[in-house]
C-alpha positions in Angstrom: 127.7 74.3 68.6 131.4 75.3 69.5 131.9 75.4 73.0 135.3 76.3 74.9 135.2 75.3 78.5 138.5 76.3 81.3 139.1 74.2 84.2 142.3 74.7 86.7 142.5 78.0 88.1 142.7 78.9 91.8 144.9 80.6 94.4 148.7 80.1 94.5 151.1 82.4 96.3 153.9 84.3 94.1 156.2 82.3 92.8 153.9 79.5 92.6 152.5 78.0 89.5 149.4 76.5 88.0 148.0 74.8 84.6 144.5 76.0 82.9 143.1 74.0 80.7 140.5 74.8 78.0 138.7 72.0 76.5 136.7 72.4 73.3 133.8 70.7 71.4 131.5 71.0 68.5 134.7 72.0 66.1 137.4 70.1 64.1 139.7 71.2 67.0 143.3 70.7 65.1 142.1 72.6 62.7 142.0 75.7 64.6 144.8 77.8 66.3 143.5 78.9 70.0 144.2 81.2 72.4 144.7 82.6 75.4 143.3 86.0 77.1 143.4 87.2 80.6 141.5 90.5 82.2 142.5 91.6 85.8 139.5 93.7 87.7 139.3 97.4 86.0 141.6 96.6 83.2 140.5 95.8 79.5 141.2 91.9 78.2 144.7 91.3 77.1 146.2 89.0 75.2 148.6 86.1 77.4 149.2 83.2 74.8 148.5 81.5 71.1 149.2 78.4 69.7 149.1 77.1 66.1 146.8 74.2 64.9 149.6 71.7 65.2 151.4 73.1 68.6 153.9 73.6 67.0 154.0 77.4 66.5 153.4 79.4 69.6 153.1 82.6 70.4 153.9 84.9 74.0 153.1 88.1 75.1 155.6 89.5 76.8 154.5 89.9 79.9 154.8 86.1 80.2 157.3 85.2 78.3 159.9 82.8 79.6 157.1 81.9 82.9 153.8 80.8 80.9 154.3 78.0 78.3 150.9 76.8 75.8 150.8 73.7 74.1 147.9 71.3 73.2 146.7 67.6 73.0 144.5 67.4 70.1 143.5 64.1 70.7 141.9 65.5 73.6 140.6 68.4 72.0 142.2 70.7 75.3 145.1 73.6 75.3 146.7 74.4 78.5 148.7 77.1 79.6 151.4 76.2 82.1 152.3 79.2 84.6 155.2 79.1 86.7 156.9 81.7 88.7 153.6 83.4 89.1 153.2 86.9 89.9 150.3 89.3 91.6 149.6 91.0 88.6 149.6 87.3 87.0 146.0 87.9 89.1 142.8 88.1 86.3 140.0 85.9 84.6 141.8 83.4 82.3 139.4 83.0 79.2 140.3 80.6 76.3 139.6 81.8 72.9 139.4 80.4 69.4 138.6 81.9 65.6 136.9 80.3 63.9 135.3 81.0 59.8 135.7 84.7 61.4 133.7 84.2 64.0 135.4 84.6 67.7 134.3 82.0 70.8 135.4 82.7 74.4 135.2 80.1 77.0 133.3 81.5 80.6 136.6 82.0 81.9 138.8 80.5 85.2 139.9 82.7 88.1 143.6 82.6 89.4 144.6 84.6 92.0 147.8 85.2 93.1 148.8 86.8 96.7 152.2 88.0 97.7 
């Protein structure tokens, strides 16, 4: 049974940063690209980051670009997303997704809040 599971979030002022992880089991993890989603109170789910089986493809939205960096250990079957300069609107539920034989998994989600 695939299972994604994020760790790391928490409460940083702007400017700050902090690393989410998402660790996954029950799949041939570098087989898979994964990514990440955030949703902020009263908005719909948006996509943040995505990175290719290998790491070494990634993909930014913009919102982040240049502040969030993804990359992966596949030996320990975890992604993490690296946020620096971190904004108030950076403030949402971080959840960790990954495709898989056209089915979609979503981890529970991390909170990370950001004050001014």
């Amino acid at each position: 049974q695939v299972q994604l599971v994020e760790s790391g979030g928490g409460s940083v002022q702007a400017g700050g940063s902090l690393r989410v992880s998402c660790t996954a089991s029950g799949l041939t993890f570098s087989s898979y690209a994964v990514a990440w989603f955030r949703q902020a109170p009263g908005k719909e789910r948006e996509f943040v980051a995505r990175v290719s089986p290998s790491g070494r493809i990634t993909e930014d939205s913009d919102s982040v670009k240049g502040r969030f960096t993804i990359s992966r250990d596949n030996a320990k079957n975890t992604v993490y997303l690296q946020m620096n300069s971190l904004k108030p609107e950076d403030t949402a539920i971080y959840y960790c997704n990954a495709m898989i034989n056209s089915r979609e998994y979503w981890g529970h989600g991390t909170q990370v809040t950001v004050s001014s």
